[in-house]
NUKOLBA-934925 format. One record per residue (C-alpha): residue number from 1; residue in one letter; x, z negated, y. Coordinates in nm, 4 decimals. Layout:
<bases>
<base seq="NUM" type="a" px="X" pz="Z" py="Y"/>
...
</bases>
This chain:
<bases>
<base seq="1" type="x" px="21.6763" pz="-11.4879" py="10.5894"/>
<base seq="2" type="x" px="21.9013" pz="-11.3849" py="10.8686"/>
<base seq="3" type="x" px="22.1527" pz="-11.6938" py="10.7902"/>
<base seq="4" type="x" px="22.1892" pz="-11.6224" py="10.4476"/>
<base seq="5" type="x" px="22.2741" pz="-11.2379" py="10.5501"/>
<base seq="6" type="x" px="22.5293" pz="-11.3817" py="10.8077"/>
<base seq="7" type="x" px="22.6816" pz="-11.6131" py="10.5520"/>
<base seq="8" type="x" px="22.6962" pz="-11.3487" py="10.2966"/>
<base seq="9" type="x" px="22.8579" pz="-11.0762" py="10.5821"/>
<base seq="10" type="x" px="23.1170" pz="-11.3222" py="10.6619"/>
<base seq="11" type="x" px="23.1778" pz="-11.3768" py="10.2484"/>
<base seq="12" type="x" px="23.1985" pz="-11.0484" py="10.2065"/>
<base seq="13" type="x" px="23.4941" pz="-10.9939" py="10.5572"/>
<base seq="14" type="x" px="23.6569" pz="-11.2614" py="10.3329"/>
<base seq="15" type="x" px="23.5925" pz="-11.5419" py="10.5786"/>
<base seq="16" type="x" px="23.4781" pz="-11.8985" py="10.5479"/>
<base seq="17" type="x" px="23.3267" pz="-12.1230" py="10.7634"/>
<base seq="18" type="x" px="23.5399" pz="-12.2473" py="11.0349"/>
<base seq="19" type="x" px="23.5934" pz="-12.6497" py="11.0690"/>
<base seq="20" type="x" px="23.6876" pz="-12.8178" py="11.3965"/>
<base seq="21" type="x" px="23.9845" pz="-13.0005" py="11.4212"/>
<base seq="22" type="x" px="23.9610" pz="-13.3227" py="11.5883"/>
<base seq="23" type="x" px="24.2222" pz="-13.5024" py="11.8529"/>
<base seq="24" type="x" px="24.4511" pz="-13.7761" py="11.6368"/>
<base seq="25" type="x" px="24.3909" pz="-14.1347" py="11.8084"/>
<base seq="26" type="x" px="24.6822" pz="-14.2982" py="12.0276"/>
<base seq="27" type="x" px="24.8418" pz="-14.4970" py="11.7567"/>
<base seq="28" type="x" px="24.8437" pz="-14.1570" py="11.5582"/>
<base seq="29" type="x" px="25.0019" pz="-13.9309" py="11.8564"/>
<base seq="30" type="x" px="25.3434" pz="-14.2129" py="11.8770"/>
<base seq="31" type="x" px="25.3983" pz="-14.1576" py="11.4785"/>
<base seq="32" type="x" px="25.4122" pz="-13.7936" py="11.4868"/>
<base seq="33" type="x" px="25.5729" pz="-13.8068" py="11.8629"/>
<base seq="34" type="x" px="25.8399" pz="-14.0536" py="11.6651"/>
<base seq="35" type="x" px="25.8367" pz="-13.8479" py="11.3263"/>
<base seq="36" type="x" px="25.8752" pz="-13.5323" py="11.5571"/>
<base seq="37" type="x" px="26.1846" pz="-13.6843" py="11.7677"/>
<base seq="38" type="x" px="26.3471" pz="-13.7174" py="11.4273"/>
<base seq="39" type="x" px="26.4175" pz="-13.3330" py="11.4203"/>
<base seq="40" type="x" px="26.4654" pz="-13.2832" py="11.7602"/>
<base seq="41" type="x" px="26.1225" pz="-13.1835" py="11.8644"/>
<base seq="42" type="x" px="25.8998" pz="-13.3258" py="12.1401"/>
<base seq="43" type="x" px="25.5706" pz="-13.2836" py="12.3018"/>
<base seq="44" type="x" px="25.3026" pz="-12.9990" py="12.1680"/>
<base seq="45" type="x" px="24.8810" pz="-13.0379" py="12.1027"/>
<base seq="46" type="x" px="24.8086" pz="-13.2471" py="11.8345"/>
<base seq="47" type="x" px="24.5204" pz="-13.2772" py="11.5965"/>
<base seq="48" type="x" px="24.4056" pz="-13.3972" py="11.2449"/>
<base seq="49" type="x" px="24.2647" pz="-13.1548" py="11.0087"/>
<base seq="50" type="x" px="23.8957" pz="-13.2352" py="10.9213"/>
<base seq="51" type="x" px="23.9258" pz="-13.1545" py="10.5783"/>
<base seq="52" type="x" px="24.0372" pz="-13.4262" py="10.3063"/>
<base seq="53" type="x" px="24.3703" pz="-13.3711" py="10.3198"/>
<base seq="54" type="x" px="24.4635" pz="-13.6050" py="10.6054"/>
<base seq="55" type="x" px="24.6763" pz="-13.3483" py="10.7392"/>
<base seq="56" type="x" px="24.8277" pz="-13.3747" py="11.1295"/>
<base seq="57" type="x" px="24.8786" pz="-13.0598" py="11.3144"/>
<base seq="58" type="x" px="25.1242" pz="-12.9863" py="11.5978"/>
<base seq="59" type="x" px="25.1224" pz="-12.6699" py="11.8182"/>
<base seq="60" type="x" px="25.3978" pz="-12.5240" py="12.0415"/>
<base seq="61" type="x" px="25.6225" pz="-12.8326" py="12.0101"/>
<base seq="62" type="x" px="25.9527" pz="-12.7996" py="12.1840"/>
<base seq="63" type="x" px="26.2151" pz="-12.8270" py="11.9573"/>
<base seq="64" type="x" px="26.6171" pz="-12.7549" py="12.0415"/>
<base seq="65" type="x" px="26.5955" pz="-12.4102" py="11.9502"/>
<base seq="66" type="x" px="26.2478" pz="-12.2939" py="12.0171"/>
<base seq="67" type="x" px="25.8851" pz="-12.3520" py="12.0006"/>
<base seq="68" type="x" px="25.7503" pz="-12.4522" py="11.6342"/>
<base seq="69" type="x" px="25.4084" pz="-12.5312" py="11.4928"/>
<base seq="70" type="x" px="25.4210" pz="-12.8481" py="11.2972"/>
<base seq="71" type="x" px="25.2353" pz="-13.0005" py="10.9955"/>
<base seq="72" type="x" px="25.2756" pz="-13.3713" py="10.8907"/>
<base seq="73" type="x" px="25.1126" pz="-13.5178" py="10.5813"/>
<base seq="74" type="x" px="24.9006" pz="-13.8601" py="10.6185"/>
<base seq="75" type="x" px="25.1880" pz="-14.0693" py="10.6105"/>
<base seq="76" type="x" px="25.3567" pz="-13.8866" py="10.9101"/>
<base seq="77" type="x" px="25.6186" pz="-13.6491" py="10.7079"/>
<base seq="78" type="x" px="25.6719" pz="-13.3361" py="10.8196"/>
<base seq="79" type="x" px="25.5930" pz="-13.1008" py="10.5514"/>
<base seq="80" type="x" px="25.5745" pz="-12.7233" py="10.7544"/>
<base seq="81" type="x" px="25.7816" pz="-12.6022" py="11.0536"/>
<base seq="82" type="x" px="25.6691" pz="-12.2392" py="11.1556"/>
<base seq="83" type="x" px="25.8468" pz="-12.0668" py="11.4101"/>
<base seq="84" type="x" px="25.5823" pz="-12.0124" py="11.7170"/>
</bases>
């Protein structure tokens, strides 16, 4: 009873569940690292969305003119640059 009042509180603040990211493997980290170098960005925490998509996730990289976070598709493209 008391779960299915939480999960219909958080429904109702317009929330969903929350999923973990999880850390990206070694191999993984020198592709983005490489794909990441190719627009003048370096460094930054890294992880891979749990969902489906495949999607890689970079926080507070350094890049020439600031600090960006970075999304990369599964085959290492970047596909968002926000402005930290």
């Amino acid at each position: 009873m008391m779960r299915a009042l939480a999960f219909s509180l958080m429904l109702a603040a317009g929330g969903t569940a929350a999923v973990a990211d999880k850390p990206v493997s070694p191999a993984d980290a020198e592709k983005i690292q490489a794909a990441l170098k190719a627009w003048g960005c370096s460094g930054g925490k890294m992880e891979q969305e749990t969902e489906a998509t495949g999607v890689y996730e970079v926080d507070d990289a350094r890049c020439h003119d600031g600090q960006y976070d970075i999304k990369l598709d599964k085959d290492f493209k970047v596909i968002v640059i926000t402005r930290d």
